[in-house]
VEXDREN-2710 file (C-alpha; in Angstrom, 1 decimal):
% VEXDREN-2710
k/r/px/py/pz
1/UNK/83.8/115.3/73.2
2/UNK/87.7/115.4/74.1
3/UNK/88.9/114.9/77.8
4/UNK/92.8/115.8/78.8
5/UNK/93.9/114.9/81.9
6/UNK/96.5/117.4/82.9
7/UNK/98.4/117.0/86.5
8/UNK/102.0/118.0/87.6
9/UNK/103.9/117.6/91.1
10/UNK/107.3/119.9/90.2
11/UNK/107.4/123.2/88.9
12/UNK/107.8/124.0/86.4
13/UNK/108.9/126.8/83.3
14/UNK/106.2/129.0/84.2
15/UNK/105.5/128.2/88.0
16/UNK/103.8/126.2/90.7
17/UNK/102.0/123.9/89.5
18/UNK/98.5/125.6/89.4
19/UNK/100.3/128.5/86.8
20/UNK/102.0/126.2/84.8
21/UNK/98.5/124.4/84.3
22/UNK/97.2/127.9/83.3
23/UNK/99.4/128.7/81.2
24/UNK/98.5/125.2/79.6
25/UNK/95.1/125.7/79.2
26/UNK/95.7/129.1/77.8
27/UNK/98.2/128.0/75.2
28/UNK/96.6/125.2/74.1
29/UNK/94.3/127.0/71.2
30/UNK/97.1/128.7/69.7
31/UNK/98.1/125.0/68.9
32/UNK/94.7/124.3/67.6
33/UNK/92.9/122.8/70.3
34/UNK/90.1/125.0/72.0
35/UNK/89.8/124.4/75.6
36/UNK/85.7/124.4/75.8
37/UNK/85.3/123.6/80.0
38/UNK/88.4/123.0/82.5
39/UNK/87.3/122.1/85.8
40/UNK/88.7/123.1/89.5
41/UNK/92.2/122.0/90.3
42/UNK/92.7/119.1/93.1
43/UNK/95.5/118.2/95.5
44/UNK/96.0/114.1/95.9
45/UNK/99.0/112.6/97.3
46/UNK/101.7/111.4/95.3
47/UNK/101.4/108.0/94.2
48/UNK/103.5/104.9/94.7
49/UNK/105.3/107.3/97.0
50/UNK/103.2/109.7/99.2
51/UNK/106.2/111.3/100.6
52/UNK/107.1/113.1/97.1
53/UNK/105.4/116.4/96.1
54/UNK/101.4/115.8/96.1
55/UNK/100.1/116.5/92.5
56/UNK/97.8/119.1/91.5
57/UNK/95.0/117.6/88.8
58/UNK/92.4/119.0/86.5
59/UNK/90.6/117.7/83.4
60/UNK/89.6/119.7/80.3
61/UNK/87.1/119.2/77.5
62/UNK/88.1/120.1/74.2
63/UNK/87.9/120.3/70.8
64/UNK/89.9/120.2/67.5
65/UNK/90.4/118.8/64.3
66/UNK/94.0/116.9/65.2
67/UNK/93.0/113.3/65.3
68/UNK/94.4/111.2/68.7
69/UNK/97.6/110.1/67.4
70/UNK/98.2/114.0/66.1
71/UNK/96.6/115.4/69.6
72/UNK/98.9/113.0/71.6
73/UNK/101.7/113.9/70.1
74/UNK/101.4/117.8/70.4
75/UNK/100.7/117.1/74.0
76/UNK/104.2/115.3/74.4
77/UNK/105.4/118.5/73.1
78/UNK/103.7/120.8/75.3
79/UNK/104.7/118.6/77.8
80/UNK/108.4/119.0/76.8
81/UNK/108.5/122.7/76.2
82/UNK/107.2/122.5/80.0
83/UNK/110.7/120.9/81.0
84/UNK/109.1/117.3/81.3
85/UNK/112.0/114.7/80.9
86/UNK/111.0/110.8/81.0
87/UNK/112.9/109.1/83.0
88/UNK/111.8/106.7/86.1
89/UNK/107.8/105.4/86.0
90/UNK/105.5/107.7/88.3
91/UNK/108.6/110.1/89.1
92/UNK/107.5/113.6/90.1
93/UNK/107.2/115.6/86.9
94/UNK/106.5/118.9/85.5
95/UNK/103.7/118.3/83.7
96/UNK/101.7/115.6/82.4
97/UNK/99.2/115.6/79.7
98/UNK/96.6/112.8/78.8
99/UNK/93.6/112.0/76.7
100/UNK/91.1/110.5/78.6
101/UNK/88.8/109.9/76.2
102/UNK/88.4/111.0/72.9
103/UNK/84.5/111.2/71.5
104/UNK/84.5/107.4/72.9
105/UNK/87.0/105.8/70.5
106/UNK/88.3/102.4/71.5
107/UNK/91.5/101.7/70.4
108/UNK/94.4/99.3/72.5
109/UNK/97.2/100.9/69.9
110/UNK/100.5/100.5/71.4
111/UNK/101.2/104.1/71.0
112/UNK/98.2/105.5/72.4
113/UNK/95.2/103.1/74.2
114/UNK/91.7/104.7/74.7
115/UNK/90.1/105.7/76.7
116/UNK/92.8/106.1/78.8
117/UNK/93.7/102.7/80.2
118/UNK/93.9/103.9/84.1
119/UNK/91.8/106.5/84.1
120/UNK/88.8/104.6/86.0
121/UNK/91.3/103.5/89.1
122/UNK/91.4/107.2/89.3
123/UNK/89.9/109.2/92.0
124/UNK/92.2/112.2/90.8
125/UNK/90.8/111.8/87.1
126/UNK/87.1/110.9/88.0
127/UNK/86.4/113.9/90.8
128/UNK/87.5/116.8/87.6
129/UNK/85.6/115.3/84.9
130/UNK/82.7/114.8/87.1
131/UNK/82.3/118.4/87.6
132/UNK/82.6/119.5/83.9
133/UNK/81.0/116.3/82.1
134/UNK/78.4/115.1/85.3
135/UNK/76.8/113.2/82.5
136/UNK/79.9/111.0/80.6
137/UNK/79.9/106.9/80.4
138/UNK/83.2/104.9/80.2
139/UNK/83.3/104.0/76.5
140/UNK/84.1/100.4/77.5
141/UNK/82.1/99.8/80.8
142/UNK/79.2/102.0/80.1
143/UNK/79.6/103.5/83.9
144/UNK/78.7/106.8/84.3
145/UNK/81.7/108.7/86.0
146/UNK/80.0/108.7/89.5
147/UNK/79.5/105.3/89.4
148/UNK/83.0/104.7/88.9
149/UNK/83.9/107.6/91.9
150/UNK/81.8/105.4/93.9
151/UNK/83.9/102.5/93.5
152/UNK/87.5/104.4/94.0
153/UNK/86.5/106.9/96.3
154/UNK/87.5/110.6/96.8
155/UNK/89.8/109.9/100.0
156/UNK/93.1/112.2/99.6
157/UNK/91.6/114.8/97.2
158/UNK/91.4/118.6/97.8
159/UNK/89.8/120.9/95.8
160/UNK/91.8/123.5/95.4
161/UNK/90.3/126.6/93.1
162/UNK/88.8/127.0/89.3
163/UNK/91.5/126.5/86.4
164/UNK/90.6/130.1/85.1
END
């Protein structure tokens, strides 16, 4: 199984948040990747800075045949075509788009690391793929996703609505 992360704090191209993410979802298998489950979309506060836009969260499973490196790279280009620009470290952004985990490969490539390297410090992460895969182990740990929600906790997040 595939897991993207997607989140945003701007808006964006085709809305708030919650639309652009929509539209995400939605455009994704025209590119080849087949969105299979998308969970409910959260609220958590900004973060370093609370007092920026809070982002809005969600986690897909999905499935292709693009390996990591080929997946990654069309999601930089979603993320552009969105009106992301890279600029400052953990700057509000239009959109942001990353593996979690790919079918459990380990890999510390300087281009892309999985599973996603901060995805367990995570509430934001965690509480979405909890409700679409209840039963998924850190590929490095062996936790089980609510151990690991255990241990960062759920303070800050909102559930919001589904992603369809």
């Amino acid at each position: 199984m595939i897991y993207l992360a997607l989140g945003e704090n701007l808006p964006a191209v085709a809305g708030a948040p919650e639309a652009t993410m929509r539209r995400v979802l939605s455009l994704l298998p025209t590119r080849g990747v087949a969105v299979e489950a998308a969970s409910p979309f959260y609220r958590s506060p900004a973060w370093p800075n609370p007092q920026e836009p809070a982002f809005v969260n969600a986690v897909a499973r999905v499935r292709t045949t693009l390996g990591p490196a080929e997946l990654m790279r069309l999601l930089l280009q979603v993320e552009t075509e969105f009106g992301r620009r890279r600029g400052t470290k953990w700057a509000p952004r239009t959109l942001d788009l990353d593996i979690v985990d790919y079918g459990g490969l380990v890999t510390d490539a300087a281009h892309l690391m999985l599973p996603h390297p901060q995805m367990q410090e995570r509430a934001f992460v965690l509480r979405p793929l909890a409700d679409i895969a209840p039963d998924w182990r850190h590929p490095l740990t062996g936790q089980s996703v609510s151990e690991l929600l255990k241990i960062v906790g759920e303070e800050g997040l909102e559930r919001l609505e589904a992603a369809a």
